[in-house]
Structure formats: C-alpha cells, structure tokens
C-alpha positions as a Markdown table, in Angstrom:
| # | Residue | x | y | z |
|---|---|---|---|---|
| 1 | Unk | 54.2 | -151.7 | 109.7 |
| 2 | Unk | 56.3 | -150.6 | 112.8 |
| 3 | Unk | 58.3 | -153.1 | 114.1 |
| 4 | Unk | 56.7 | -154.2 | 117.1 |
| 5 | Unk | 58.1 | -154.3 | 120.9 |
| 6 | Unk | 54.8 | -156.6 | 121.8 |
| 7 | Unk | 53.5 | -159.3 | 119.9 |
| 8 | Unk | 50.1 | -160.0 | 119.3 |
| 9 | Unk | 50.1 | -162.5 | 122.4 |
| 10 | Unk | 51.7 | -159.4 | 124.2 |
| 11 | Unk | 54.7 | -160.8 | 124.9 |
| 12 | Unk | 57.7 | -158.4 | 124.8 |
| 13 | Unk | 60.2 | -159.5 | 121.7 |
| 14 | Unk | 61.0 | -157.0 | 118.7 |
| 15 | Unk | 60.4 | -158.5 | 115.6 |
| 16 | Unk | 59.4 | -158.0 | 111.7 |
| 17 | Unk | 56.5 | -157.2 | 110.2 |
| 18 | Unk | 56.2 | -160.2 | 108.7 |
| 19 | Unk | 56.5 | -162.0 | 111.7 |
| 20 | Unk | 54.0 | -160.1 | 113.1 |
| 21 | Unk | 51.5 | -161.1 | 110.6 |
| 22 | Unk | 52.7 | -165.0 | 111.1 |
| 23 | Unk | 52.0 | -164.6 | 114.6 |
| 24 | Unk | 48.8 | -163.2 | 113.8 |
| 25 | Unk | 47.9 | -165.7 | 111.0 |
| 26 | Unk | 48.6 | -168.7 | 114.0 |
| 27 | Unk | 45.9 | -166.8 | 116.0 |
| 28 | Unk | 43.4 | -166.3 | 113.9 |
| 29 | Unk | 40.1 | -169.2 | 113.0 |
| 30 | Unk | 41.1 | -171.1 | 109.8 |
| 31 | Unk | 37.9 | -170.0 | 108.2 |
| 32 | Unk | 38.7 | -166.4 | 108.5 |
| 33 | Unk | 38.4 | -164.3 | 105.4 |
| 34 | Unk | 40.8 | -162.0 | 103.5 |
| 35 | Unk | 38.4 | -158.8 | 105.0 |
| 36 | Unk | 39.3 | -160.7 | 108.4 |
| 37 | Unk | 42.8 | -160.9 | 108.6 |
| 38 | Unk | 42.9 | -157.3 | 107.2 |
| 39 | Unk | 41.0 | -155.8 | 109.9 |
| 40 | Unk | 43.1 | -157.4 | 112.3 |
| 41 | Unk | 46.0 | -155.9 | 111.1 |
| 42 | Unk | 44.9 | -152.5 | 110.8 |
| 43 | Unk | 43.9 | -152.7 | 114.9 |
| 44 | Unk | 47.3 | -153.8 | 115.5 |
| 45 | Unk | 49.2 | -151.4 | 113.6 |
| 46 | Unk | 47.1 | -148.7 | 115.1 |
| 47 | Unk | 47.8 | -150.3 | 118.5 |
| 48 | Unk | 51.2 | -149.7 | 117.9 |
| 49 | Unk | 51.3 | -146.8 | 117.0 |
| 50 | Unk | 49.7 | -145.6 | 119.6 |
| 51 | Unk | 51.8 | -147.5 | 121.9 |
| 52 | Unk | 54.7 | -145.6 | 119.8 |
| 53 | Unk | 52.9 | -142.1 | 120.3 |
| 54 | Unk | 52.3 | -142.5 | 123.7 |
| 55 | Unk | 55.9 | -143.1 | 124.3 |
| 56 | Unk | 56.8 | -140.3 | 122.6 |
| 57 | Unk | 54.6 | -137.7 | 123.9 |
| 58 | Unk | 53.5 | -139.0 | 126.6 |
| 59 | Unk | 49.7 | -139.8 | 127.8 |
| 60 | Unk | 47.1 | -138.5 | 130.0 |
| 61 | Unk | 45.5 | -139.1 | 133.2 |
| 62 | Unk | 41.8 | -140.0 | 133.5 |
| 63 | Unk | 41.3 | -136.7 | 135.3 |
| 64 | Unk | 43.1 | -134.7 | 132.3 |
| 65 | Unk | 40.6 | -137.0 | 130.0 |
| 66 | Unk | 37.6 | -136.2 | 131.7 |
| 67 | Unk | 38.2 | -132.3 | 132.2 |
| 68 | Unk | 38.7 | -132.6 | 128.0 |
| 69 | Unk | 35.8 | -134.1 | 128.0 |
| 70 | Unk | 33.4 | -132.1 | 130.0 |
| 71 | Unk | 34.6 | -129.6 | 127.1 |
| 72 | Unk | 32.7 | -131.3 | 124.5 |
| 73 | Unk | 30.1 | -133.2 | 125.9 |
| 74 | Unk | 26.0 | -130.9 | 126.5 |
| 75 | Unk | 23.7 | -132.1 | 128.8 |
C-alpha cells in the first residue's frame, strides 16, 4: 500500500499502511467478513492511487471528459 496523505475519515495526516488498515478496521461493522474488509481495502488503495496519479499527471476537466466520451459512446 502507498502511504496515504488522507485517511479513511479524510483527514489529512501521512501515515503507515498498517495504520491505515487500523483506521479502517475502527470503521468498519464488527460482523464484517474477511471478503469485507478486503474489498474495502482494495477501494482505498485504488483511491490512492488515483489521488497519487492525478497528482502526478494531472486530471481533466468535465468538458475534456465529455468530448472523450462523445468518442466512444453511439446513439
């Protein structure tokens, strides 16, 4: 996992991975399963990375989105 600049709760702190995952556990129903937690995790690591990529290369505006889009989608 990257280390994170958010936490789960959003708030801005960098911190471990396995902090992340306690932070994560704290949040989550005490009757949610192994599949559960794993899910969870997998959105939040590809949250960050995408927080990460957009950083990097920057992002696009809705206008920019739509004109992409008009490319793919038939009527």
């Amino acid at each position: 996992m990257l280390k994170s600049t958010f936490t789960v709760t959003g708030r801005p702190v960098m911190q471990t991975a396995k902090q992340d995952v306690e932070e994560l556990l704290k949040l989550l129903p005490d009757d949610s399963t192994l599949e559960d937690i794993h899910y969870h995790l997998y959105v939040l690591e590809k949250i960050r990375r995408g927080e990460a990529r957009a950083k990097t290369e920057g992002t696009l505006t809705q206008d920019e989105v739509e004109a992409r889009l008009r490319k793919w989608i038939t009527k």
